[in-house]
Residue frames as qw, qx, qy, qz and C-alpha x, y, z in Angstrom:
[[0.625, 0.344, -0.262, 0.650, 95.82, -8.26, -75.99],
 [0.544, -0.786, -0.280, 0.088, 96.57, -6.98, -72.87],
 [0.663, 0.089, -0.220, 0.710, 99.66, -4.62, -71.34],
 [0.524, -0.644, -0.468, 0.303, 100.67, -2.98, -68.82],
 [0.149, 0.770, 0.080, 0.615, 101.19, 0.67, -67.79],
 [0.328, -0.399, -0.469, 0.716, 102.51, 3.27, -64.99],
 [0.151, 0.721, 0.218, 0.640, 100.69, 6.35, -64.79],
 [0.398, 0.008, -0.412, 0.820, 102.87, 8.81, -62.72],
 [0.217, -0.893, -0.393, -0.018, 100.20, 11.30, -60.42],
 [0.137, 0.875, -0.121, 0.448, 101.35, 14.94, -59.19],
 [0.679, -0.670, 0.185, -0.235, 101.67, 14.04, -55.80],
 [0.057, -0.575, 0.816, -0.020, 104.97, 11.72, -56.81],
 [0.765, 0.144, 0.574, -0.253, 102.55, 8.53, -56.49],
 [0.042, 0.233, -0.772, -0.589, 101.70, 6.13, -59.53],
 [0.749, -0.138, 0.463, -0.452, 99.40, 3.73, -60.73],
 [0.253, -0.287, 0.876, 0.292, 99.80, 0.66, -61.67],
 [0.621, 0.443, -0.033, -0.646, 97.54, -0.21, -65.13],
 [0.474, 0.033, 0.857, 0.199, 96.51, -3.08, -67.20],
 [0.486, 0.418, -0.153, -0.752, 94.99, -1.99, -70.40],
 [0.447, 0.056, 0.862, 0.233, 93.37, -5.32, -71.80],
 [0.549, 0.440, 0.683, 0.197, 91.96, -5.08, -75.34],
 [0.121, -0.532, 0.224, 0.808, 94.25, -2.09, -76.59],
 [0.060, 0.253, 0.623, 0.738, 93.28, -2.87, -80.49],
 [0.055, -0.761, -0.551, -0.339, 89.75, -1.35, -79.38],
 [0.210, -0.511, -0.346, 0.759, 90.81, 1.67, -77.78],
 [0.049, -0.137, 0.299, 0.943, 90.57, 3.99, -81.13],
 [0.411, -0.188, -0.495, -0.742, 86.80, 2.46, -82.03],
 [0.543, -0.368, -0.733, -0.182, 85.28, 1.22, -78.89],
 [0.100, -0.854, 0.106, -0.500, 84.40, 2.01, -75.68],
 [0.208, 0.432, -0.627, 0.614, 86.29, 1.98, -72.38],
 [0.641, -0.637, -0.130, -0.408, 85.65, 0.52, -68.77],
 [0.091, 0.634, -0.489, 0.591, 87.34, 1.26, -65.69],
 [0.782, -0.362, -0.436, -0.261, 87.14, -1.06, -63.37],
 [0.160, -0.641, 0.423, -0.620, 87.68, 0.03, -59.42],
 [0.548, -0.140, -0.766, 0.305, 89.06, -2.96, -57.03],
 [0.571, -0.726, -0.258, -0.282, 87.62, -2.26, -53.15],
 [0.362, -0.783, 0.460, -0.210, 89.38, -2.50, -50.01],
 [0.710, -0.322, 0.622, -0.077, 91.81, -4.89, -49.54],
 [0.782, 0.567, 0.225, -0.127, 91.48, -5.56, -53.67],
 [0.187, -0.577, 0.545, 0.579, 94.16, -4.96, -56.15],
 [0.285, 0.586, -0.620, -0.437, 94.55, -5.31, -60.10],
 [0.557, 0.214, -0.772, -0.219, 95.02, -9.09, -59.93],
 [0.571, 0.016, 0.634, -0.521, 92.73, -10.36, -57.36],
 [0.473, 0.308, 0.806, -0.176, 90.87, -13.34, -58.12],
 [0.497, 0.648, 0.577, -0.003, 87.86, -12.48, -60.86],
 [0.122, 0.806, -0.179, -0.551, 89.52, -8.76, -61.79],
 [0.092, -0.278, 0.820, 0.491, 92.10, -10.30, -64.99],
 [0.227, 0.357, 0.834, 0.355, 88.68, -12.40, -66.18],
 [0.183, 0.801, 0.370, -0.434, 86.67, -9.29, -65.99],
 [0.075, 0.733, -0.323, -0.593, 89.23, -7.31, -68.40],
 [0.176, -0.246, 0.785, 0.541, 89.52, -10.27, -70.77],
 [0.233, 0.509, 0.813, 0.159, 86.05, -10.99, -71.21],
 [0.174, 0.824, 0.075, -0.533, 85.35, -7.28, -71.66],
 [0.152, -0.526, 0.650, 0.528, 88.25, -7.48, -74.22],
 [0.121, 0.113, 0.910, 0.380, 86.95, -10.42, -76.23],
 [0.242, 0.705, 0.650, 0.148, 83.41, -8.52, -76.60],
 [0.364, 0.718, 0.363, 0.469, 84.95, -5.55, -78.00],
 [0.289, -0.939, -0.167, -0.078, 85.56, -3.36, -75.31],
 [0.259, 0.730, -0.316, 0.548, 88.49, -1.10, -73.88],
 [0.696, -0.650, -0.303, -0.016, 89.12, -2.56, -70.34],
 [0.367, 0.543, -0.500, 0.566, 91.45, -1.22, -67.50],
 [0.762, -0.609, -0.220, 0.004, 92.29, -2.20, -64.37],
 [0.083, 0.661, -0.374, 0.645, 94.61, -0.25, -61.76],
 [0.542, -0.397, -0.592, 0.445, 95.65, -0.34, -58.03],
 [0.209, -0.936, -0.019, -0.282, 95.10, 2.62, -56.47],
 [0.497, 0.536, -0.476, 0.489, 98.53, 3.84, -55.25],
 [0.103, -0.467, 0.740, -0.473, 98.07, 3.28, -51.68],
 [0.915, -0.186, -0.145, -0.327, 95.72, -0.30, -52.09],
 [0.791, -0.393, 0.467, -0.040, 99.01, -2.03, -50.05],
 [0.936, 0.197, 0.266, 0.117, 100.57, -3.20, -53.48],
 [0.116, -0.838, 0.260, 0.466, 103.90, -2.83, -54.49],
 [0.296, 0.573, -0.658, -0.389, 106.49, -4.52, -56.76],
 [0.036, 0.023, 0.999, -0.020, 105.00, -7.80, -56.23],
 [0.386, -0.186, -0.505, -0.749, 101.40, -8.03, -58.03],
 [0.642, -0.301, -0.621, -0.333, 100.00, -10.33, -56.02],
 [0.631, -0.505, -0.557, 0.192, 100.70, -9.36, -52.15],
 [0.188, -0.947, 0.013, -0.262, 100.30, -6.56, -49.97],
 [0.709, -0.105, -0.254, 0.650, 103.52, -5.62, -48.89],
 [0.121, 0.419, 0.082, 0.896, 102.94, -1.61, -48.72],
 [0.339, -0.569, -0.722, 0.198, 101.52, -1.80, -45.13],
 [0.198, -0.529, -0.417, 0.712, 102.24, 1.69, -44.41],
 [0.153, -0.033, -0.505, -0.849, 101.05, 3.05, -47.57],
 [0.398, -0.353, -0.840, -0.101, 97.89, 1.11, -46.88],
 [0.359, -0.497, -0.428, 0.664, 97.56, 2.92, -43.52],
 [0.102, -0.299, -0.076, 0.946, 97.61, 6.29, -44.91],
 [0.044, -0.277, -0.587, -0.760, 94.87, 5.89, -47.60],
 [0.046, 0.344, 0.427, -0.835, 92.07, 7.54, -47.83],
 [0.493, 0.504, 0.709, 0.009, 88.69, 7.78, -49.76],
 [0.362, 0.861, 0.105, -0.342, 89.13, 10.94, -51.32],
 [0.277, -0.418, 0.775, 0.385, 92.73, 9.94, -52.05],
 [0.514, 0.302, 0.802, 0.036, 90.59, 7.39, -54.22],
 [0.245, 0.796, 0.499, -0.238, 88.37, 9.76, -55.56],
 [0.106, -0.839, 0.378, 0.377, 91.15, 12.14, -56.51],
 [0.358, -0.354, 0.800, 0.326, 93.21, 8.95, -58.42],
 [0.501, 0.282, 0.801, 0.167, 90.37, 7.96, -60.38],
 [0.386, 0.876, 0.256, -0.135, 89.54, 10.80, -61.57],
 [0.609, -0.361, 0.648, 0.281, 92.79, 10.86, -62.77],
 [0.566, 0.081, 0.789, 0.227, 93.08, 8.04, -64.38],
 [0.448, 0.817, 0.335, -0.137, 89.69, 9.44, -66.41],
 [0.083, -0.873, 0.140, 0.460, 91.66, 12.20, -67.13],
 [0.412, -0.325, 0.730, 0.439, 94.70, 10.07, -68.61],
 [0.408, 0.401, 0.799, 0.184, 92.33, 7.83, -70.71],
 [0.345, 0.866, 0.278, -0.232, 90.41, 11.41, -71.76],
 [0.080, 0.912, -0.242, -0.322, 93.85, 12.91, -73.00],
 [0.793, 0.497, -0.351, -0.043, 94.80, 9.81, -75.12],
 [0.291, -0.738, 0.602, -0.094, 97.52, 8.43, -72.50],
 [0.744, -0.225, 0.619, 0.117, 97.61, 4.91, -73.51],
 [0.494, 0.059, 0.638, 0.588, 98.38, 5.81, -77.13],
 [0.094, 0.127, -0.523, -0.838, 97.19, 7.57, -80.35],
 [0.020, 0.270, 0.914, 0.302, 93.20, 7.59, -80.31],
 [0.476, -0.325, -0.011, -0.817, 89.71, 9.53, -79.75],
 [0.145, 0.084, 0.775, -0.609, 88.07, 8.79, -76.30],
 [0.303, -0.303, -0.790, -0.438, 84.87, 6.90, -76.24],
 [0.670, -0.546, -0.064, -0.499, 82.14, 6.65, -74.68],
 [0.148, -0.470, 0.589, -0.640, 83.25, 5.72, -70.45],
 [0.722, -0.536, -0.384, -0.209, 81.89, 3.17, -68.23],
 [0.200, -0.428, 0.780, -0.410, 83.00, 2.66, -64.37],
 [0.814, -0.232, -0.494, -0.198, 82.52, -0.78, -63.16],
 [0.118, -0.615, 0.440, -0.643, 83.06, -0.43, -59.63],
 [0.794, -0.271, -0.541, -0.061, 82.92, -3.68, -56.44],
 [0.506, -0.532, -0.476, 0.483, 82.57, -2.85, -52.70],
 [0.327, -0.700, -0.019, 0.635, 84.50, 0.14, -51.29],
 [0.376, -0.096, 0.483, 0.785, 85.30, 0.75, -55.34],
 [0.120, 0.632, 0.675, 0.362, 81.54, 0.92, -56.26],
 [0.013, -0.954, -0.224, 0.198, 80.94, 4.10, -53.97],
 [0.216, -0.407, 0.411, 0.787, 84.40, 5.52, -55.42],
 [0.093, 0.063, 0.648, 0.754, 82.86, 4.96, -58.68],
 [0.081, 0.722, 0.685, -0.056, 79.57, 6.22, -57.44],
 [0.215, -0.811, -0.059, 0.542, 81.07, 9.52, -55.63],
 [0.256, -0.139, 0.626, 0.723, 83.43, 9.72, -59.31],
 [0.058, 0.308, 0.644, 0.698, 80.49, 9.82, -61.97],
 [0.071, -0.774, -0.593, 0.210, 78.45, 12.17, -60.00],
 [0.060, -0.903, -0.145, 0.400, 80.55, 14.54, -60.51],
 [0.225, -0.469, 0.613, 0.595, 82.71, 13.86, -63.35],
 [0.537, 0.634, -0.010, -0.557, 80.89, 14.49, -67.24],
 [0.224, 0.245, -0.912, -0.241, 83.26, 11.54, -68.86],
 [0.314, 0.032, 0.929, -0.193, 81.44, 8.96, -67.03],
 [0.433, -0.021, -0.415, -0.800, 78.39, 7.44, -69.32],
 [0.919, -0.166, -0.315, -0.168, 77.44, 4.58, -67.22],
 [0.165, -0.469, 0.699, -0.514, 78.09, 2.99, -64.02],
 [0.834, -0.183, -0.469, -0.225, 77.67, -0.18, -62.84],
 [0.267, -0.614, 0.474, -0.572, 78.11, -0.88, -59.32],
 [0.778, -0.190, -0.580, -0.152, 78.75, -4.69, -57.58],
 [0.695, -0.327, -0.556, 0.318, 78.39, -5.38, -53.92],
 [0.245, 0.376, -0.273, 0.851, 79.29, -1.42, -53.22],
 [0.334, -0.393, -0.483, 0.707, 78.85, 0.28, -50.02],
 [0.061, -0.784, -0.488, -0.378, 76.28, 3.02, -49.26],
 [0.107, -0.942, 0.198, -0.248, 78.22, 5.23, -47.12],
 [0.766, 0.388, -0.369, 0.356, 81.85, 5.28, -45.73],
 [0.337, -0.510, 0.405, -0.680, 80.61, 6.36, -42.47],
 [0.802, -0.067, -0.555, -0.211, 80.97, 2.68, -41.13],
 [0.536, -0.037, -0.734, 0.416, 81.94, 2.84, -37.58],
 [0.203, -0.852, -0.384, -0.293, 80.48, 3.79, -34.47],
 [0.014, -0.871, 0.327, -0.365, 81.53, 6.41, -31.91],
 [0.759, -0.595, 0.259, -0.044, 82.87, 4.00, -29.72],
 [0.799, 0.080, 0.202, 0.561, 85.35, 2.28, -32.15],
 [0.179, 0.889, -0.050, 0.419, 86.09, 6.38, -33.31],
 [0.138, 0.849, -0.338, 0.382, 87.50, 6.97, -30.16],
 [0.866, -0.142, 0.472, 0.086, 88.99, 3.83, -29.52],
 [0.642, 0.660, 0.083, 0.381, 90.34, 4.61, -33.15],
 [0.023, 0.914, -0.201, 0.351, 91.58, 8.15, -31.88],
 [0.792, -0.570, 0.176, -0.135, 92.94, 6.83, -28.94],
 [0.856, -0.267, 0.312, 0.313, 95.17, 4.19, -29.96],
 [0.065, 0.640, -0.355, -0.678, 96.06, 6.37, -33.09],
 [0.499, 0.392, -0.375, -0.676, 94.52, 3.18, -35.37],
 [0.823, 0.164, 0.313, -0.445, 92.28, 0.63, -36.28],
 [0.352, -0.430, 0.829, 0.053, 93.23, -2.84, -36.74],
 [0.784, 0.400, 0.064, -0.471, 92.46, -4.66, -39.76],
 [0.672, -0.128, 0.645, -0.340, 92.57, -7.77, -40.57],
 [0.393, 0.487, -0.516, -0.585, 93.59, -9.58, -43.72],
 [0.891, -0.105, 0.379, -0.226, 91.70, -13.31, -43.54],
 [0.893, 0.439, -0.082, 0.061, 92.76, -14.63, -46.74],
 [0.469, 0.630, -0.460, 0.414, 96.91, -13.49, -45.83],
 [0.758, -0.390, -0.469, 0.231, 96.71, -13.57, -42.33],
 [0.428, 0.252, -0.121, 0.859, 98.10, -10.47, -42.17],
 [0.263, -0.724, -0.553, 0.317, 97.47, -7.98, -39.70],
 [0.345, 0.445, 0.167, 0.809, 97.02, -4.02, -40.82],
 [0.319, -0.502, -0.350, 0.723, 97.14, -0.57, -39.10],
 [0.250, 0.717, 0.246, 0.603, 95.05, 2.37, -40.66],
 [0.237, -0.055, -0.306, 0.920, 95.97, 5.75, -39.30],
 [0.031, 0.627, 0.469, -0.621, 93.26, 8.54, -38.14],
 [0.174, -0.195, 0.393, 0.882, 93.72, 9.92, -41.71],
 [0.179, -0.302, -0.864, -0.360, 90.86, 7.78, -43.11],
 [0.264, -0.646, -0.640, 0.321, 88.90, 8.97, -40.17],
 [0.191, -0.350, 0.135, 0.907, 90.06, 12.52, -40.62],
 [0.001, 0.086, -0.542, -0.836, 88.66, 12.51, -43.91],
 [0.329, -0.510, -0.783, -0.137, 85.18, 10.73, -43.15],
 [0.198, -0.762, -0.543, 0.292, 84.15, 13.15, -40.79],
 [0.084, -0.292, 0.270, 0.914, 85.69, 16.07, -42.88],
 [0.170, 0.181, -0.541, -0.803, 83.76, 15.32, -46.00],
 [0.222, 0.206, 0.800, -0.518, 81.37, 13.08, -44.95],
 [0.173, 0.666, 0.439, -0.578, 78.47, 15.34, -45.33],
 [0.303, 0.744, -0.356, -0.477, 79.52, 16.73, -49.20],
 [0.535, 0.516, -0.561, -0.363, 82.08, 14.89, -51.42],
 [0.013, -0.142, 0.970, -0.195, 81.87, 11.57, -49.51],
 [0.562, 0.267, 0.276, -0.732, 78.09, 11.81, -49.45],
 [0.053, 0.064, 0.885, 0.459, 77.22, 8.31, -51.37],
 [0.129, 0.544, 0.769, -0.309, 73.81, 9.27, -50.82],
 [0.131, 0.728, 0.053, -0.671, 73.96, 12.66, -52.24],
 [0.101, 0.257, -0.729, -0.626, 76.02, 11.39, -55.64],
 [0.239, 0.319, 0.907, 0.134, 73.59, 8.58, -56.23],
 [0.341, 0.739, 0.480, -0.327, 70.68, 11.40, -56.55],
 [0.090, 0.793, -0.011, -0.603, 72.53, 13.26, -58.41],
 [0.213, -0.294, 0.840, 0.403, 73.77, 11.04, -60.57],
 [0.639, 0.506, 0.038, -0.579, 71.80, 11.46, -64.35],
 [0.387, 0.462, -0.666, -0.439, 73.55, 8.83, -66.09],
 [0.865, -0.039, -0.377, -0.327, 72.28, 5.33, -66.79],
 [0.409, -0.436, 0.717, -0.358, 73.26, 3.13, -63.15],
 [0.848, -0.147, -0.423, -0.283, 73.06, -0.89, -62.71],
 [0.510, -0.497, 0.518, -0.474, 73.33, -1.94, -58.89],
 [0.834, -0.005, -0.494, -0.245, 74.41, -5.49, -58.33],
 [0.352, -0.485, 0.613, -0.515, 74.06, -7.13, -54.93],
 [0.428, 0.010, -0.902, 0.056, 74.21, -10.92, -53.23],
 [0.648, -0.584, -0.430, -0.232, 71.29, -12.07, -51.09],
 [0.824, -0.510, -0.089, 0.230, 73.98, -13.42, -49.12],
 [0.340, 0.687, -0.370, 0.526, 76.83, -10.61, -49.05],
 [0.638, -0.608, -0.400, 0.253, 78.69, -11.36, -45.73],
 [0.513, 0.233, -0.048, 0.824, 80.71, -8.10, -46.49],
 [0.020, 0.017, -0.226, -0.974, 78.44, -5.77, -47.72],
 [0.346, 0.312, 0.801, -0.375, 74.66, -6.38, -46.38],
 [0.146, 0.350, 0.654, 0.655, 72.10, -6.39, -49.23],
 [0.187, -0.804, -0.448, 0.343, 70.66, -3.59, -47.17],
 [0.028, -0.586, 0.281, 0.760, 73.21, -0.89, -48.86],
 [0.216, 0.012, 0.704, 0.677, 72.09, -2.20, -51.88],
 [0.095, -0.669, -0.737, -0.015, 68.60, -1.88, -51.67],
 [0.138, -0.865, -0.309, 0.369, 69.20, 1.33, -50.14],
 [0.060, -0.461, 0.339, 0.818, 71.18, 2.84, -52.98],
 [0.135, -0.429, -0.687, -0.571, 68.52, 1.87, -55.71],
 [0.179, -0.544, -0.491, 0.656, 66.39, 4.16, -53.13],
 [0.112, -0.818, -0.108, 0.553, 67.78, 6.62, -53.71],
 [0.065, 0.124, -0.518, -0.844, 68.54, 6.84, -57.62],
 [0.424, 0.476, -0.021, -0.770, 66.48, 7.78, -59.96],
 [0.666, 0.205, 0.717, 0.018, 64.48, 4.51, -61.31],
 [0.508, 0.807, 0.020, -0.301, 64.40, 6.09, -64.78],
 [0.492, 0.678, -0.544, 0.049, 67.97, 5.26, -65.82],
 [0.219, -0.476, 0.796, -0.302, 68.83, 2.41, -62.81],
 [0.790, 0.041, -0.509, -0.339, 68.40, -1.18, -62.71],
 [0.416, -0.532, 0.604, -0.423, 68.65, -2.99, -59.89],
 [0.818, 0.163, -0.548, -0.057, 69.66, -7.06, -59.57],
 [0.568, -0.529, 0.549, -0.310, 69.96, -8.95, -56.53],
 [0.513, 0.426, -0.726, -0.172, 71.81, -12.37, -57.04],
 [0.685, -0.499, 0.052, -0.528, 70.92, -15.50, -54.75],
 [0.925, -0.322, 0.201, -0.032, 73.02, -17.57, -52.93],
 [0.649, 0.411, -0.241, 0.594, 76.25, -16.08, -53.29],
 [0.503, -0.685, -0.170, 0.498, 78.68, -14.18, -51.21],
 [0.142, -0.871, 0.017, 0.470, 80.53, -10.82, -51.42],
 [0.031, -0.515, 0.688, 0.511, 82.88, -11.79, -54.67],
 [0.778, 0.345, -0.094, -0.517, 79.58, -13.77, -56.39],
 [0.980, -0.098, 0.168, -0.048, 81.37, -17.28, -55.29],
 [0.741, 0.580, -0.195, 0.277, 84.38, -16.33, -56.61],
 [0.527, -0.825, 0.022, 0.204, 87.67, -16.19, -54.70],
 [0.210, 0.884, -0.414, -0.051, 91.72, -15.77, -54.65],
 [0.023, -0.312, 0.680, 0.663, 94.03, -17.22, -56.62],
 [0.762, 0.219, 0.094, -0.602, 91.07, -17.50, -59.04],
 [0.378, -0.256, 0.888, -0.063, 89.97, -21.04, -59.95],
 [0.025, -0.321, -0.848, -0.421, 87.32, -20.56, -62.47],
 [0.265, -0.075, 0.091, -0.957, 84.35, -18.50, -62.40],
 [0.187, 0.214, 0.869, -0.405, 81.00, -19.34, -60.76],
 [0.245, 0.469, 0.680, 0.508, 77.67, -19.61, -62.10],
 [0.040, -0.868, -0.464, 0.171, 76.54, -16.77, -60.43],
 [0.127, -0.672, 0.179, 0.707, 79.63, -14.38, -61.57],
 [0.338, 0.064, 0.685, 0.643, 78.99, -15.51, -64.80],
 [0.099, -0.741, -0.663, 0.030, 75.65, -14.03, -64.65],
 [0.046, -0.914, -0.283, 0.287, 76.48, -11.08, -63.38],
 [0.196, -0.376, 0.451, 0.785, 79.16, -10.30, -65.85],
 [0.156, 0.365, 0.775, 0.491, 76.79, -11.45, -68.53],
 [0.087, 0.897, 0.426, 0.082, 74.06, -8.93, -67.35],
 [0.434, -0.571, 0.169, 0.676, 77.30, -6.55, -66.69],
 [0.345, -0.155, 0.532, 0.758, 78.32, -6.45, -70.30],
 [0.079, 0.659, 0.714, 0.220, 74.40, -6.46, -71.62],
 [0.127, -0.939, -0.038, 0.316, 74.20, -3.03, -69.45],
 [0.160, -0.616, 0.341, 0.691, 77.19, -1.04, -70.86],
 [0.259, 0.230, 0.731, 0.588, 76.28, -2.85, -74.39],
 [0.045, 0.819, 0.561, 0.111, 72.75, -1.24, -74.36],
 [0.082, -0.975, -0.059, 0.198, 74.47, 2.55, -72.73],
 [0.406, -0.711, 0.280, 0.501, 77.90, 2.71, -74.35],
 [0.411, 0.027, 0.648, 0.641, 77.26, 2.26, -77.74]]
């Protein structure tokens, strides 16, 4: 059973929320699951992620982040200048949140379980940088995510600066977005500290499972590799998947799930089954 939520932020913002498998909120635990760039709530594999979580017992939620480009239409970016203004900490700031909500009983009448993040691209380091430094989190599972958010060089910077922002590309819509200098702003603010996917990962003491495609054409299986590096093999697992791409063969409007996302949801659920109960 699935249904939907707003949860209103200080800043005047919202998010938009799918709780799927509310009867287990009061005796099971909970996973958050953090769309990437360009993602949203009801992309492609996200909806089967929350039901099969649902149908083996779990608490699932999925959310847009209040400037991922979506507005009153679920399924297409129409919030171009929202979009524009976001920012990773903005991210960082919403999900923790969210946590928050879920910690203080917002989707009804129950005691908070035990926490996972399940986190894919640009969401996994949010949900890296998030449970490094937030004590809800018991587990983290991380697909296709990005090892730092310092991804351009100085020439496109000031070429960025310049034109006042950096053109991006939406293949699958055809659509053509404008981020502002904010995003920059904030990457070379924080960088070095609370953007620091390198720093969270070390610090990060709770049980981790890293899942990357041979063939990511997104997200090179070089950041993956290089973020099992740097955790701490004691509580991380690390899976590389072969002969898929960046969404594990899966795409938008989903069409059925491949054999290789089946896989990694199956070793998905196996992890949080072994650390969240």
């Amino acid at each position: 059973m699935s249904k939907d939520y707003v949860l209103p932020l200080s800043d005047g913002e919202r998010l938009q929320i799918t709780l799927h498998g509310e009867e287990h909120l009061a005796n099971s635990p909970c996973v958050i699951f953090v769309h990437g760039f360009k993602g949203f709530k009801d992309w492609g594999f996200v909806p089967p992620i929350g039901k099969e979580l649902a149908d083996v017992g779990y608490a699932a939620i999925t959310f847009n982040f209040s400037h991922n480009g979506i507005g009153e239409n679920p399924l297409e970016m129409t919030e171009e200048k929202k979009f524009g203004k976001n920012t990773f900490s903005r991210e960082v700031g919403e999900l923790n949140d969210l946590i928050t909500a879920y910690q203080a009983s917002f989707f009804g009448e129950y005691r908070p379980q035990k926490l996972g993040l399940l986190g894919h691209s640009r969401g996994g380091g949010i949900a890296l940088l998030t449970a490094a430094r937030n004590s809800a989190v018991d587990a983290v599972v991380s697909w296709s995510a990005v090892s730092t958010f310092d991804r351009y060089d100085e020439k496109a910077k000031l070429k960025w600066r310049k034109r006042g922002f950096l053109q991006v590309e939406n293949k699958r819509t055809g659509q053509t977005f404008h981020l502002d200098t904010a995003l920059l702003d904030d990457v070379e603010a924080n960088i070095g500290e609370s953007l620091n996917i390198r720093k969270a990962v070390r610090l990060l003491s709770r049980p981790l499972l890293i899942v990357h495609a041979v063939d990511d054409e997104s997200v090179n299986v070089k950041e993956g590799r290089r973020l099992y590096e740097w955790a701490n093999h004691e509580h991380t697992d690390y899976l590389e998947v072969p002969a898929t791409g960046h969404t594990f063969g899966v795409g938008h409007p989903y069409r059925g799930a491949s054999r290789e996302f089946e896989l990694v949801l199956r070793e998905t659920i196996s992890f949080f089954d072994a650390n969240l109960h």
